[in-house]
SETORMAR-474085 format. One record per residue: x, y, z of N, C-alpha, C in turn; residue number from 1; residue in one letter. Coordinates in Angstrom, 1 decimal. Example, Ala and Ser with C-alpha at 12.3 -4.5 7.8 and 13.67 -1.06 7.14 Angstrom:
BEGIN
NURO    n.X    n.Y    n.Z   ca.X   ca.Y   ca.Z    c.X    c.Y    c.Z pos code
NURO   13.2   -5.7    7.8   12.3   -4.5    7.8   13.2   -3.3    7.8   1    A
NURO   12.8   -2.2    7.1   13.7   -1.1    7.1   12.9    0.0    7.9   2    S
% end
This chain:
BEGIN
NURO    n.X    n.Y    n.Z   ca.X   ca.Y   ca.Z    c.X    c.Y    c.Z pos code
NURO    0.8   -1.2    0.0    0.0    0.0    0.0    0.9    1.2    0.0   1    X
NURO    0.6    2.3   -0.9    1.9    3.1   -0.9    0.8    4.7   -0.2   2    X
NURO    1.2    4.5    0.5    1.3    6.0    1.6    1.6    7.3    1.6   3    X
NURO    2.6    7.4    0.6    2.8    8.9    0.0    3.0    9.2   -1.4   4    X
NURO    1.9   10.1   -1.9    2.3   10.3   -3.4    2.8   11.6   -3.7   5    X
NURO    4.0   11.6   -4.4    4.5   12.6   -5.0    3.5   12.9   -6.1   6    X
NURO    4.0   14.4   -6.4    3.4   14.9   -7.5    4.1   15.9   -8.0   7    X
NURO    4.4   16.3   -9.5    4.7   17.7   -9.8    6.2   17.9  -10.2   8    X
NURO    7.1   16.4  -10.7    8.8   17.0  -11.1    8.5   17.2  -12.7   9    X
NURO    9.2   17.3  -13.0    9.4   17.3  -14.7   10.8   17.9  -15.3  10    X
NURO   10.8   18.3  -16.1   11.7   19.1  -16.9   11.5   20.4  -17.2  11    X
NURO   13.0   20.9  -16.6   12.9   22.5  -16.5   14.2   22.9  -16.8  12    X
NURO   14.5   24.3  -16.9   15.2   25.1  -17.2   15.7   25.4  -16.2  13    X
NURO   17.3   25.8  -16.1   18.3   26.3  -15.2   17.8   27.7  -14.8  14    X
NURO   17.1   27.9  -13.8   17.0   29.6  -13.4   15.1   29.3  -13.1  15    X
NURO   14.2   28.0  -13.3   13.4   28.2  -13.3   12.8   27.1  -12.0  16    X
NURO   11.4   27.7  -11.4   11.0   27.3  -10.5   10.3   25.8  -10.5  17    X
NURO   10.0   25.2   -9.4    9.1   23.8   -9.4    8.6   24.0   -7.8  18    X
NURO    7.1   23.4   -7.6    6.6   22.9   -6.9    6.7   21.4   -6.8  19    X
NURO    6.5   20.8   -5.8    6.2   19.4   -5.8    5.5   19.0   -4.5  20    X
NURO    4.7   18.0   -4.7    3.6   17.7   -3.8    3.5   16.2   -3.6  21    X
NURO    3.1   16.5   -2.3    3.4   14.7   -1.6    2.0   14.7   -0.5  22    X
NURO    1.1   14.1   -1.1   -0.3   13.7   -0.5   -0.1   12.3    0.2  23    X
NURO   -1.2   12.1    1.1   -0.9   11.0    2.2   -2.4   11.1    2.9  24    X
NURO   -2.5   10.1    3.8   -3.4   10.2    4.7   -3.4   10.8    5.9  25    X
NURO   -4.6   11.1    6.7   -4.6   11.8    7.5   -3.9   11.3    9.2  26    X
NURO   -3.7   10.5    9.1   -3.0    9.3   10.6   -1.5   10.1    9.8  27    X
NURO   -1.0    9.6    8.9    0.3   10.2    8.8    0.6   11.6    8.7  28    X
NURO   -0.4   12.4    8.1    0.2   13.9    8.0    0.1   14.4    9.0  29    X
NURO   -1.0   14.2   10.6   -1.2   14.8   11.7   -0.1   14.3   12.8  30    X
NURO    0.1   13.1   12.3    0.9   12.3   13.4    2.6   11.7   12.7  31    X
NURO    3.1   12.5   12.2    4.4   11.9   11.6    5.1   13.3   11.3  32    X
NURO    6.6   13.4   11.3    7.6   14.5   11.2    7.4   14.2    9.4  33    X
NURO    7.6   15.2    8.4    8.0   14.5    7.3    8.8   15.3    6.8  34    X
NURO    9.3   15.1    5.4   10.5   15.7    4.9   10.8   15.0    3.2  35    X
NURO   11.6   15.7    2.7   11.7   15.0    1.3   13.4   15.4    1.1  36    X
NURO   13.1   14.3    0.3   14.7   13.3   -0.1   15.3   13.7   -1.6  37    X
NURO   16.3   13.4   -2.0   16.2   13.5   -3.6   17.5   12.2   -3.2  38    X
NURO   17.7   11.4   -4.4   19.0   11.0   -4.9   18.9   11.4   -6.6  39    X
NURO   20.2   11.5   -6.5   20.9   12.0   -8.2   21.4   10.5   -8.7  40    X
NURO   21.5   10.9  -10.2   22.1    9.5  -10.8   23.8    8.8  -10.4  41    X
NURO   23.9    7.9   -9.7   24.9    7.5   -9.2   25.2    8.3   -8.0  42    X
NURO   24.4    8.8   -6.9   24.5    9.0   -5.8   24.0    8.6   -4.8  43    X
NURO   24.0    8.5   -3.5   23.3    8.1   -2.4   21.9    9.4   -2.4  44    X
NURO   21.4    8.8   -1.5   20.1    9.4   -1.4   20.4   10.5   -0.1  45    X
NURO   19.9   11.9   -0.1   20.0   12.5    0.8   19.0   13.2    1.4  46    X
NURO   19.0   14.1    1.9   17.6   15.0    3.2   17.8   16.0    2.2  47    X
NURO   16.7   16.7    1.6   16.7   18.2    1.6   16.4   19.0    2.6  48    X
NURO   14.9   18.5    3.3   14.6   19.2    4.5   13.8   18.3    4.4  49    X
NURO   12.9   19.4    5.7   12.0   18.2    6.7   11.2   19.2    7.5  50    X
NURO   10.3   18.8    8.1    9.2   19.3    9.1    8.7   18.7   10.7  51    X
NURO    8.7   19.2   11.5    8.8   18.7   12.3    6.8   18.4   12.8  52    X
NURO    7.0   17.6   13.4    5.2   17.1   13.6    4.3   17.8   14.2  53    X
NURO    5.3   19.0   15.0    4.8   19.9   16.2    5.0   20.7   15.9  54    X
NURO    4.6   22.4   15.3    5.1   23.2   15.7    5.9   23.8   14.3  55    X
NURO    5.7   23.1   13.4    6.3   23.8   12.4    7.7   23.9   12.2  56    X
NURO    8.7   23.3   12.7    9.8   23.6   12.9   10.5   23.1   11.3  57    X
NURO   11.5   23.6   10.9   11.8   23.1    9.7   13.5   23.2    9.5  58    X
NURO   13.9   22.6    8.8   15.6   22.0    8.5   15.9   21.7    7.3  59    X
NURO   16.9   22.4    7.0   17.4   21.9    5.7   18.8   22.0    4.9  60    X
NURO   19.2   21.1    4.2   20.3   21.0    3.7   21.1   22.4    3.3  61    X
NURO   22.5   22.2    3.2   22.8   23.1    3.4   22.5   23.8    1.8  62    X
NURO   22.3   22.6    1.0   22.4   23.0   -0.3   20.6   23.6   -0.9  63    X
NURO   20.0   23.5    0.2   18.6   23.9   -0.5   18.2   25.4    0.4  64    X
NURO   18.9   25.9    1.2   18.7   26.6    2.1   18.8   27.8    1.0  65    X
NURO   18.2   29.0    1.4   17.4   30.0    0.9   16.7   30.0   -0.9  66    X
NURO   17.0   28.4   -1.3   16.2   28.4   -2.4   15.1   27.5   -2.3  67    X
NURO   15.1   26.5   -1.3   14.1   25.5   -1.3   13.2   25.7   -0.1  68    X
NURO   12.1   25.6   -0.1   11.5   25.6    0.9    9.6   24.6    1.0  69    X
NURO   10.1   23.8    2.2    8.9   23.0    3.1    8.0   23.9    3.3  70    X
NURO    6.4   23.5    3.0    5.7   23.4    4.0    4.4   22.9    3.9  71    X
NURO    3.7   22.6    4.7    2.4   21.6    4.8    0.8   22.7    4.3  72    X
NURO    0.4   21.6    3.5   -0.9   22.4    2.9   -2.2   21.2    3.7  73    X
NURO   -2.8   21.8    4.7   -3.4   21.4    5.9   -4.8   21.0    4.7  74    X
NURO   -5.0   21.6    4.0   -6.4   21.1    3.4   -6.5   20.3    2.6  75    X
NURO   -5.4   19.7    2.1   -4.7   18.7    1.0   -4.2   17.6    1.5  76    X
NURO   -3.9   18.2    2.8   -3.2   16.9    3.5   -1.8   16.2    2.7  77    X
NURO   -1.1   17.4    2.3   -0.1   17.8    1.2    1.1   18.5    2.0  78    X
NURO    2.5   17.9    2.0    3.9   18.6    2.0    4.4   18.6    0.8  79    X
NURO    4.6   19.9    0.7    5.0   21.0   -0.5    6.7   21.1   -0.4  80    X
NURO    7.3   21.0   -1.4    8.7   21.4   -1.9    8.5   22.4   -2.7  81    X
NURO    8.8   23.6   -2.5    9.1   24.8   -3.3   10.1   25.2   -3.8  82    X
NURO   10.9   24.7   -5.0   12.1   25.1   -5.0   12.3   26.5   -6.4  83    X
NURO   13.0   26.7   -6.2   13.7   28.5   -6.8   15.2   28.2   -7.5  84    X
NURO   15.2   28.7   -8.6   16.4   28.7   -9.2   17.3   27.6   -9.5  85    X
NURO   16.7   26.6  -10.1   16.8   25.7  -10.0   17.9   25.5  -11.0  86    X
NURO   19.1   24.5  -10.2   20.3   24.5  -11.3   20.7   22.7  -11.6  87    X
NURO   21.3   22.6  -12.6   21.2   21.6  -13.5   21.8   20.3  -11.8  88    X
NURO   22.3   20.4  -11.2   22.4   19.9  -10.0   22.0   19.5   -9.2  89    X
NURO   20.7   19.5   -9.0   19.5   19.6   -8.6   18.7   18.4   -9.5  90    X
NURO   19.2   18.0  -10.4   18.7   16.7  -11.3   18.8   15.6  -10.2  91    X
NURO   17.4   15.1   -9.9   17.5   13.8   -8.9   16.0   13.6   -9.2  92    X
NURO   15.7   12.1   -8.4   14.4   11.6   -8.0   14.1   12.3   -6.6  93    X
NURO   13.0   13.3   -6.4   12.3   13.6   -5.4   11.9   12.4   -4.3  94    X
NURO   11.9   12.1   -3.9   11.2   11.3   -2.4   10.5   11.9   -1.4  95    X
NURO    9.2   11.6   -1.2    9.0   12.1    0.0    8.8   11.1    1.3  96    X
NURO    9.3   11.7    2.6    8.7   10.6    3.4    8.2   10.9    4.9  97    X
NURO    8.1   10.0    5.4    7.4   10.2    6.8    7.9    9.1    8.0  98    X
NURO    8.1    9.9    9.4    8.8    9.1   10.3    8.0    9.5   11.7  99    X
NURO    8.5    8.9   12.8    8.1    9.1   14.0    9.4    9.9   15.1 100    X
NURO    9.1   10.7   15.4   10.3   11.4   16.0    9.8   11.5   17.8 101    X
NURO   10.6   10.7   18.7   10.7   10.8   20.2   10.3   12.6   20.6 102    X
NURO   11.0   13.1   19.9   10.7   14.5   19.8    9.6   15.4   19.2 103    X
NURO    8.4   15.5   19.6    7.4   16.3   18.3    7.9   17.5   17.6 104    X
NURO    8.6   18.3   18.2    9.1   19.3   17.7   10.3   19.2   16.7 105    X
NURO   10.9   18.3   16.8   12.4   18.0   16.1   12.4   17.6   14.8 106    X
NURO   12.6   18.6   13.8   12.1   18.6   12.2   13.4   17.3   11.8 107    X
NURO   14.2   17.0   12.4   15.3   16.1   11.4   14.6   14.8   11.5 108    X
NURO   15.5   14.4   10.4   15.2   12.9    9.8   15.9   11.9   10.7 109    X
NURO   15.8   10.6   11.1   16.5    9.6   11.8   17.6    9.4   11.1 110    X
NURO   18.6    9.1   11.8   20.5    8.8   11.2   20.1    8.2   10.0 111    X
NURO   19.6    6.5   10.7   19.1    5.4    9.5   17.7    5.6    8.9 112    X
NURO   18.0    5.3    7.3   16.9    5.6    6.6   16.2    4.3    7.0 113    X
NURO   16.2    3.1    7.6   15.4    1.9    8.3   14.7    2.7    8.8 114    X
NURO   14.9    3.4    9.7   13.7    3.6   10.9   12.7    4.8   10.2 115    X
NURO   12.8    5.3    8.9   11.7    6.2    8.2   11.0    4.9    7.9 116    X
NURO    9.5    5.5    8.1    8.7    4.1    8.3    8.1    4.2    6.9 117    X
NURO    7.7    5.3    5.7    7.5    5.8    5.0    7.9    6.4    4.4 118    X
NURO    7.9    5.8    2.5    8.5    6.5    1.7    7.6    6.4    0.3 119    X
NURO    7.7    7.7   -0.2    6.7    7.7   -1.6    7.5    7.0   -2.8 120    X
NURO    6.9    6.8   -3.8    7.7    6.1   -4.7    8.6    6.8   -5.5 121    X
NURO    8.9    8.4   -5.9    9.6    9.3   -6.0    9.2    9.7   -7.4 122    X
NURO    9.7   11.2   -7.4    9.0   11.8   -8.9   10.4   12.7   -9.2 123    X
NURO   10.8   12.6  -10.7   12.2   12.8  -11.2   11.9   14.7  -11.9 124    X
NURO   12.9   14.8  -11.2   13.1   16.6  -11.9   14.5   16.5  -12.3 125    X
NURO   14.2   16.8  -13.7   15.6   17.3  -14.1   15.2   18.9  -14.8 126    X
NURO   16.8   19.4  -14.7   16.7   20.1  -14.9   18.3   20.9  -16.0 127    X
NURO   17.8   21.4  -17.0   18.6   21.6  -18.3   19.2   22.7  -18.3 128    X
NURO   20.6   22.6  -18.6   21.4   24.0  -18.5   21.3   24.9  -19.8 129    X
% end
């Protein structure tokens, strides 16, 4: 049963914007930290950012920081990736996912990707110089 749907990568232009959307049910968007992932071709998979379950709290890579930004669309039951200026580097599969954090407030992801209990099946943005 797949739990989180991405939505919204495609192909774009160096300098140009993307949304992307990651819908779920309501047990997971109220009650789970979430965050979204990308891996690039021949790379490991990494955190862009993330959201914390309580409170709004948010985190993020160092590499998406003042261009990328989280946040949850309460009526959609939707975490949103907003990203800006988008450079050929940035070509990866999107992931979105969802975990349980000891902490409600604590937007980061678990060390091990094991313990994220939830993962969407991933949506590919590239992007062309």
């Amino acid at each position: 049963q797949v739990e989180l749907v991405e939505s919204g990568g495609g192909l774009v232009q160096a300098g140009d914007s993307l949304t992307l959307s990651c819908t779920t049910s309501g047990r997971i968007f109220h009650y789970s930290a979430m965050g979204w992932f990308r891996q690039a071709p021949g790379k490991e998979r990494v955190v862009v950012g993330s959201i914390s379950r309580v409170g709004g709290s948010l985190s993020y890579a160092d590499f998406a920081k003042g261009r990328f930004t989280i946040s949850k669309d309460n009526t959609k039951r939707a975490l949103l990736l907003q990203m800006t200026d988008l450079k050929p580097e940035d070509t990866a599969v999107y992931y979105c996912a969802a975990w349980t954090s000891d902490y409600f407030g604590d937007p980061r992801p678990p060390q091990r990707e094991a313990d994220i209990r939830s993962w969407g099946q991933g949506t590919q943005v590239t992007v062309s110089s």
